[in-house]
C-alpha positions in Angstrom: 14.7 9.4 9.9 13.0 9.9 6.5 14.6 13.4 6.1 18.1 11.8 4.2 15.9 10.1 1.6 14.0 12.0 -0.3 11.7 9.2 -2.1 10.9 7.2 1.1 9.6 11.1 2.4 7.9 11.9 -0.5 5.9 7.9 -0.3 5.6 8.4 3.4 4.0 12.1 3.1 1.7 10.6 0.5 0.3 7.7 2.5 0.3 9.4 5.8 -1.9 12.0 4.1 -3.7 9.4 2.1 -4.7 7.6 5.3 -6.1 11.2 6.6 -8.4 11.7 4.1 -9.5 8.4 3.6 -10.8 8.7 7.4 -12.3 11.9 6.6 -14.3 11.0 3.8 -15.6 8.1 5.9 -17.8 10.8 8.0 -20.7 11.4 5.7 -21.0 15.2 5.3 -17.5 16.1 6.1 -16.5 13.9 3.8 -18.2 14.7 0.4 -17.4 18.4 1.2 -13.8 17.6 1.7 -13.7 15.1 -1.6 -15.3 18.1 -3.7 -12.7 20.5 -2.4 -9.7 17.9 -3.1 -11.1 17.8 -6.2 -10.8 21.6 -7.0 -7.3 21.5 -5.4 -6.6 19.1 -7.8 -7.6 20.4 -11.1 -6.2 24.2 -9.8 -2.7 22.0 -9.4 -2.8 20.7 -12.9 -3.5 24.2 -14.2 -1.3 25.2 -12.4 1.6 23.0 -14.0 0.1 23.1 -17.5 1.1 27.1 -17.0 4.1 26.5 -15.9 4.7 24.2 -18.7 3.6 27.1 -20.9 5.8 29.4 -19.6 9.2 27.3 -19.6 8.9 26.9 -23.0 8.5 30.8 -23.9 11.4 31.0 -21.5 13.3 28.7 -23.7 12.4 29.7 -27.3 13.6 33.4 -26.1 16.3 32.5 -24.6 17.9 30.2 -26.9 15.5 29.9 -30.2 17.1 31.0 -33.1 15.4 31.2 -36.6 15.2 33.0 -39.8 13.3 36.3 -40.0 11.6 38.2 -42.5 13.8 38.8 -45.4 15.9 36.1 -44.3 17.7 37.6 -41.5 18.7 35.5 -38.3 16.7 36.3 -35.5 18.4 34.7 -32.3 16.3 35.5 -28.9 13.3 37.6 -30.1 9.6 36.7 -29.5 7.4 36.3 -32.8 5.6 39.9 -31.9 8.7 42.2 -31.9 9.5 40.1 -35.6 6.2 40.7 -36.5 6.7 44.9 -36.0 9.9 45.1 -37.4 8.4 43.5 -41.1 5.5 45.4 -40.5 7.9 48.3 -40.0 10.2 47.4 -43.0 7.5 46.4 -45.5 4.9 48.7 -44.6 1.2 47.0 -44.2 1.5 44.7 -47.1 0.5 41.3 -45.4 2.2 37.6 -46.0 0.0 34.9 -45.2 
């Protein structure tokens, strides 16, 4: 019934569960140990995304993140560290701030 539409499954998953916890936290020990851990599932989910966040946008400068290099060179698809070596490479230890 819900299965061919994915926003009335995803609001109907969300209340359902809703409803589950809110009778769960209504049983007084049970319930502040099970609002702590919701709360640590919580913030481990939003880590969670912040690092994925993180790591789609490495993905993207590599992938497709051109720029000018050290002496002026294009530099399409390379990560700052291997630029980094090669100038350190080039121009010995001499250091550009």
């Amino acid at each position: 019934m819900f299965a061919n539409d994915p926003t009335v499954h995803t609001v109907v998953g969300v209340l359902v569960g809703g409803l589950i916890v809110m009778v769960i936290y209504t049983i007084p020990a049970v319930g502040f140990i099970v609002y702590k851990l919701l709360e640590l599932l919580g913030l481990g989910v939003v880590f969670y995304t912040l690092l994925l966040s993180v790591r789609a946008g490495r993905q993207a400068r590599a992938a497709g993140g051109g720029g000018v290099g050290p002496g002026g060179e294009p530099v399409v698809g390379l990560d700052r560290r291997w630029c980094w070596w090669h100038w350190r490479r080039r121009h010995g230890s001499r250091c550009v701030a």
